[in-house]
N, C-alpha and C positions, 0 to 999 in steps of 0.2 A: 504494500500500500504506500510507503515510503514513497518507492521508484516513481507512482503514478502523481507525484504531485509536480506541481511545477514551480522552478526556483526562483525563488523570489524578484532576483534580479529580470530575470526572463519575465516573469508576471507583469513588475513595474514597467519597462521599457513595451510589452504589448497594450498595456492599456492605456501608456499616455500616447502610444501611435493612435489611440481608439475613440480617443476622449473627443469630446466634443467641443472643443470652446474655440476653432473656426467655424463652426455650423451657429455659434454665439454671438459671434463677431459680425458675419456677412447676416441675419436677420437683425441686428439690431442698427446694423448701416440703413439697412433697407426699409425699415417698418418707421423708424423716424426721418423725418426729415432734416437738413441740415438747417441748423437757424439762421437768420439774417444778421448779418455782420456788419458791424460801422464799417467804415474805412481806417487805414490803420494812422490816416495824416487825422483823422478829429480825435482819437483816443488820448485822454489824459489817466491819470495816475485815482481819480475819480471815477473811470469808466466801470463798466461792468465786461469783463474777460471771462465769465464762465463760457460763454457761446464760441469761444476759439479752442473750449476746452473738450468740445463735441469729437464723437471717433473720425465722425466723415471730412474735420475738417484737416488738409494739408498739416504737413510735420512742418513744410516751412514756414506757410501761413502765421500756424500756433509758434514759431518760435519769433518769428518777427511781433506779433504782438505782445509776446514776452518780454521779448528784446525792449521793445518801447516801454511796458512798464519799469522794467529794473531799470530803466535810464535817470529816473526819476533822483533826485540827489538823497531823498529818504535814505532810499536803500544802500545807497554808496558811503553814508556815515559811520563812520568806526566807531562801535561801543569804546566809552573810555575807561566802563570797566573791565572791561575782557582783556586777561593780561599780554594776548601777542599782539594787540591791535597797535601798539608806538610801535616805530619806527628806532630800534634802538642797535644799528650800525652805524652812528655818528659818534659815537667812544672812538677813547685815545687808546692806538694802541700800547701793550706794557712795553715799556721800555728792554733795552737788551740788558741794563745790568740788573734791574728789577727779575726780569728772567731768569739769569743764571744764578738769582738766587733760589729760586723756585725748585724742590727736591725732583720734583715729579717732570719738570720740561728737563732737566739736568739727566735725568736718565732716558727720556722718549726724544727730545730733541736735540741732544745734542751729540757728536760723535766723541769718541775712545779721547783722542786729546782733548778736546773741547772740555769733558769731564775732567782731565788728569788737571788742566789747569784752573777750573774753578776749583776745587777741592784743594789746589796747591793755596789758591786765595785763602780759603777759609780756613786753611791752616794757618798763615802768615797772621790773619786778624783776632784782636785778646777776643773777640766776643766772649768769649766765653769767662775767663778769667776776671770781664768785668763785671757781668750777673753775678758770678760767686760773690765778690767787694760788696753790694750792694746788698744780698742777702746777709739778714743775721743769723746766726751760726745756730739753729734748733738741737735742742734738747730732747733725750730719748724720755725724760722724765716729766717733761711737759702738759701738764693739765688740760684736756680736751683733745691731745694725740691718739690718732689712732691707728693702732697696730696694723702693718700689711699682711 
């Protein structure tokens, strides 16, 4: 009984060969009529466009009077709160020496020597020696320390 069924995929692909919904299409082209359309020069942003939204009317029809709506400056206004809507490729770029202090461009951007001699910099400069100065010397005994 298995054998005699038919596989699923085999089923889908014969019924949507079978389906109906050009036999849907061509009566409903047919049974209505197309409505009466302005012209597309008197159409304002006030019009009524459901009638270009009819099946029997042309694709380019319907997109020209599309076209004419969204011309409308409404729809061309960038929300200013939607966060991609700036325009925010007028930044400065980082500078080169701000860069080659950056850990992460100093490994992805920059080659073998490139790295040997920032890292020669960063050896040459106290940074570090001058935080320690600055820091006061903490106590393992210290009230509110806590243990790692």
């Amino acid at each position: 009984m298995a054998q005699d069924k038919e596989k699923f995929l085999d089923r889908w692909s014969r019924l949507k060969s079978e389906s109906k919904l050009p036999e849907k299409r061509e009566s409903v082209s047919q049974d209505t009529p197309a409505p009466a359309l302005p012209s597309l020069d008197t159409l304002t942003p006030e019009s009524d466009f459901t009638g270009f939204m009819h099946p029997k009317v042309g694709d380019a029809l319907r997109r020209a009077a599309l076209k004419k709506l969204f011309s409308d400056p409404h729809f061309n206004a960038p929300d200013l709160f939607e966060p991609y809507s700036g325009d925010w490729t007028g930044g400065e770029p980082i500078s080169e020496e701000m860069l080659a202090t950056l850990n992460q461009a100093r490994t992805l951007l920059f080659d073998k020597d490139e790295r040997k001699e920032s890292a020669a910099q960063e050896e040459k400069t106290p940074r570090g020696d001058a935080l320690a100065q600055d820091k006061p010397e903490s106590k393992d005994d210290e009230p509110g320390r806590k243990d790692a």
